[in-house]
N, C-alpha and C positions, 0 to 999 in steps of 0.2 A: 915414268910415263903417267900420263894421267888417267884416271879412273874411265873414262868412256874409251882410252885405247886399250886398256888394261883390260875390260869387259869383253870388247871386241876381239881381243885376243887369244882370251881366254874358250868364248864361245866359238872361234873357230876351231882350236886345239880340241875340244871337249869335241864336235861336229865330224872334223875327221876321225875319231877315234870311235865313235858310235858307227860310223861309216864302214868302221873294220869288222867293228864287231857284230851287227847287225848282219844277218843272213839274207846275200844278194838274189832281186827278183830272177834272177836264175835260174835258184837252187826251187828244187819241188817239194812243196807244193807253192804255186808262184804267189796265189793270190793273198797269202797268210803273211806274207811278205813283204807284198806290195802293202798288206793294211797296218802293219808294223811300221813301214817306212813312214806312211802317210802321215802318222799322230808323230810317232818321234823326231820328223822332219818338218813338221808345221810352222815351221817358225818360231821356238819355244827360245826363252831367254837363257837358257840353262842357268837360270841362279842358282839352283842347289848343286850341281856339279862345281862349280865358281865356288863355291863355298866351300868346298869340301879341300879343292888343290889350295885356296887363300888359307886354310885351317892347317894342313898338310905343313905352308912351305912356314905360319907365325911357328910352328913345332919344330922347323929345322929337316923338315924331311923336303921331298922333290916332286914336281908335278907330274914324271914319269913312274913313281912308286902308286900313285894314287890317283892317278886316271882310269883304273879299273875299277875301283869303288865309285868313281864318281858318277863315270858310267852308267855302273848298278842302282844309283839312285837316279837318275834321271829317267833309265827302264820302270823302275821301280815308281817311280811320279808318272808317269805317262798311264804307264797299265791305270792306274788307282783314277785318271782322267777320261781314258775311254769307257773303264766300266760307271763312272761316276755319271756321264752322260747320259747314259742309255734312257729310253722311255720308262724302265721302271725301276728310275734311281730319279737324275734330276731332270730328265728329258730338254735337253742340251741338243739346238741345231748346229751350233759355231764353237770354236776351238781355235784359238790362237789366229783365229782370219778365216778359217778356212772351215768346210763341213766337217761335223763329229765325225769318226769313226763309222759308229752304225747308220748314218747317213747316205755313206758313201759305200759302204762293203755289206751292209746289212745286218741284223741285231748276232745272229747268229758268228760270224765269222769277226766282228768288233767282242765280242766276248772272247774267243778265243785266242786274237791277237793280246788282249791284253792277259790273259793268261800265258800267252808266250814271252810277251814281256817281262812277265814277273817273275818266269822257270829263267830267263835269261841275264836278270839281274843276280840272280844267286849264283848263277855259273861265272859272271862276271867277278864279285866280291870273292869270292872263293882265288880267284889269279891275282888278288894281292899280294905280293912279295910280303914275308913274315919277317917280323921283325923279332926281340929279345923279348919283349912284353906282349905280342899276338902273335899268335897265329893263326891261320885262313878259317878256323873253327869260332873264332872269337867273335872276326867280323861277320864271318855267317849268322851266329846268332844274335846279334844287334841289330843288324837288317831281319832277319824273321819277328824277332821280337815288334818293332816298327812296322811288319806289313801286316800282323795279326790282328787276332782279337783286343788286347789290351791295346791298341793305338788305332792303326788307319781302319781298321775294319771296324773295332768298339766305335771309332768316333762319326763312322759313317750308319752302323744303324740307329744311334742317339739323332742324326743330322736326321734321317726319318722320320723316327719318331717324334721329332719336334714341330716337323712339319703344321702350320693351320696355330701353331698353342706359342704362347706369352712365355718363353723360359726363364727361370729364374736365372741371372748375371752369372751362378757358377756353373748352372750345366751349360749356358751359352760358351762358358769360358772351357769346358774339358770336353766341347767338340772341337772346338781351334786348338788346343792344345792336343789333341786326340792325331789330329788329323793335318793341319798345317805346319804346326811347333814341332809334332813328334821327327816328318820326314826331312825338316829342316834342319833341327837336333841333329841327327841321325848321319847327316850332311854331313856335317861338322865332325862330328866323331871318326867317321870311319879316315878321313882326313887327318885327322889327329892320328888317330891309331897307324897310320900308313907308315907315319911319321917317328912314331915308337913311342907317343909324348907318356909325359911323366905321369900318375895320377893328379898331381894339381892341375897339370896342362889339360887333362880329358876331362878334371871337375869346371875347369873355366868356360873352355868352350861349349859344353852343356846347358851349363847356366846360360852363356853369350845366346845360345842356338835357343831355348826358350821363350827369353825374353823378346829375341827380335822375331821369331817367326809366328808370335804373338802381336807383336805390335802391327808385323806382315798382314796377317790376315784382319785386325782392325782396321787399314788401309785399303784392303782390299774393300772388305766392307762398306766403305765408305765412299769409294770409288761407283761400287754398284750402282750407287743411287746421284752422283756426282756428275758424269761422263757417259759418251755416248756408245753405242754398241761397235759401231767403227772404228774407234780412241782401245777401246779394251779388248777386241778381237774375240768378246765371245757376248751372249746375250747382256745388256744391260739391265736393271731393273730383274731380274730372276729372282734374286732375294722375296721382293715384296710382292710380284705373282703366285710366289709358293706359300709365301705369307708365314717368310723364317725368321726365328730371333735374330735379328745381328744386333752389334753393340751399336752403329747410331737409331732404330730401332729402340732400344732398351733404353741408351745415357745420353739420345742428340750428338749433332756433329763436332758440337765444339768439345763436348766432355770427351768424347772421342778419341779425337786428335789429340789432345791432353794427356789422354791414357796410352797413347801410342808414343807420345814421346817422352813418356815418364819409362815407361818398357825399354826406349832405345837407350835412355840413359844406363839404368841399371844393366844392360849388356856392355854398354859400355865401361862401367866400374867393372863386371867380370874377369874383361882380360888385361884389367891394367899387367898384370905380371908379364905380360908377352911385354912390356914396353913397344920400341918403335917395330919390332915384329908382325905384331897386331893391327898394325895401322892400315894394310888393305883391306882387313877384316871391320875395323872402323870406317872406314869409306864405305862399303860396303852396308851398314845399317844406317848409314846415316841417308846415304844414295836409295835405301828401301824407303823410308819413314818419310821420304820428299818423292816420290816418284808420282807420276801424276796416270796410271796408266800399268 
């Protein structure tokens, strides 16, 4: 199948599965819920879930071993997007098309959704099937590791702090790595892990998952100032209102684009071992490193 069915496939499989597991406007208390469903039903790409079962199946495992992790990381992406919006992070009105979180539910109850978000990624990770090499402690602590201080949390109070100031090229580079590379990485891992992969196979895709969720968020970057608020379904131009380092900011666009697909290379030498294994994981960066959006 080719890569846009294969996507398409994939994000409905991940869709219905978030559907199960996601606490229905039902259950009480409704509106915690309803603001849950709102950001994680937004129309989200699920690329990091897609990552994680394409990591899963180059390893030899199966996309029903590893739907619960993948899950967990897409919970886990969402929370880290509604708080990231809010008025006193990046004051973010749009999201994926549609109004933030605390737009719509209020600062109050968008804080808490995504704090239930992120109790519900753990609950998720945790119902991965253990294999000889993990067990459900394993990948609980690589997802905490990832949503903490050393990764999406370090990389989001540096992403403040930088706010208004000229960063040098390496702290610009270990908030992208902080914060886009790590839950991307992260992806990928627990995928692997679902899978029982080998230590070479958990050092490849590590490597593969830095590289490209680096090159990801230079792309992104790029796009900010590239495309229109409509095309990217959240604010355009926010970078250069907040008046943040990005890399065309720091190296221009062409050096940029250069250095993003200098990054997609070297994940690409990562997993030559998967051989033709690997190759929807290869579609996959090479489909990020060209995406217009």
């Amino acid at each position: 199948m080719s890569l846009k069915e294969y996507l398409a496939e994939r994000c409905q499989m991940v869709d219905a599965a978030l559907n199960r597991f996601i606490p229905s406007v039902e259950q009480r208390p409704a509106t915690i819920h309803k603001a849950m469903r709102h950001s994680v039903f937004a129309g989200g790409k699920r690329l990091r879930p897609i990552l994680s079962l394409a990591s899963a199946e180059a390893c030899g495992g199966s996309v029903e071993s590893a739907m619960p992790a993948a899950c967990a990381v897409e919970c886990l992406h969402t929370y880290s997007l509604i708080h990231d919006d809010l008025p006193s992070m990046d004051n973010d009105d749009f999201r994926r098309g549609v109004p933030t979180c605390h737009k719509v539910f209020g600062d109050g109850i968008a804080i808490l959704a995504g704090d239930a978000l992120q109790a519900l990624a753990f609950e998720l990770v945790a119902q991965t099937p253990a294999t000889a090499r993990y067990d459900a402690s394993a990948l609980v602590k690589e997802l905490a590791l990832t949503a903490g201080s050393l990764h999406l949390v370090g990389g989001q109070v540096a992403d403040l702090e930088g706010e208004g100031k000229r960063l040098p090229l390496e702290d610009l580079r270990y908030i992208h790595e902080s914060k886009t590379a790590a839950l991307l990485t992260t992806s990928l891992k627990l995928g692997a892990m679902s899978a029982d992969a080998t230590p070479e196979q958990l050092a490849a895709v590590q490597h593969f998952g830095m590289c490209t969720g680096l090159a990801f968020q230079i792309i992104d970057d790029i796009l900010d100032v590239t495309q229109t608020s409509e095309k990217l379904g959240k604010s355009a131009g926010k970078d250069l209102t907040s008046e943040k380092s990005t890399y065309p900011a720091l190296m221009g666009l062409d050096a940029s684009r250069e250095e993003a697909k200098r990054l997609t290379q070297q994940a690409m030498d990562a997993i030559e071992l998967f051989g033709s294994n690997g190759d929807r994981l290869r579609d996959l960066a090479h489909h990020l490193l060209s995406r217009d959006y």
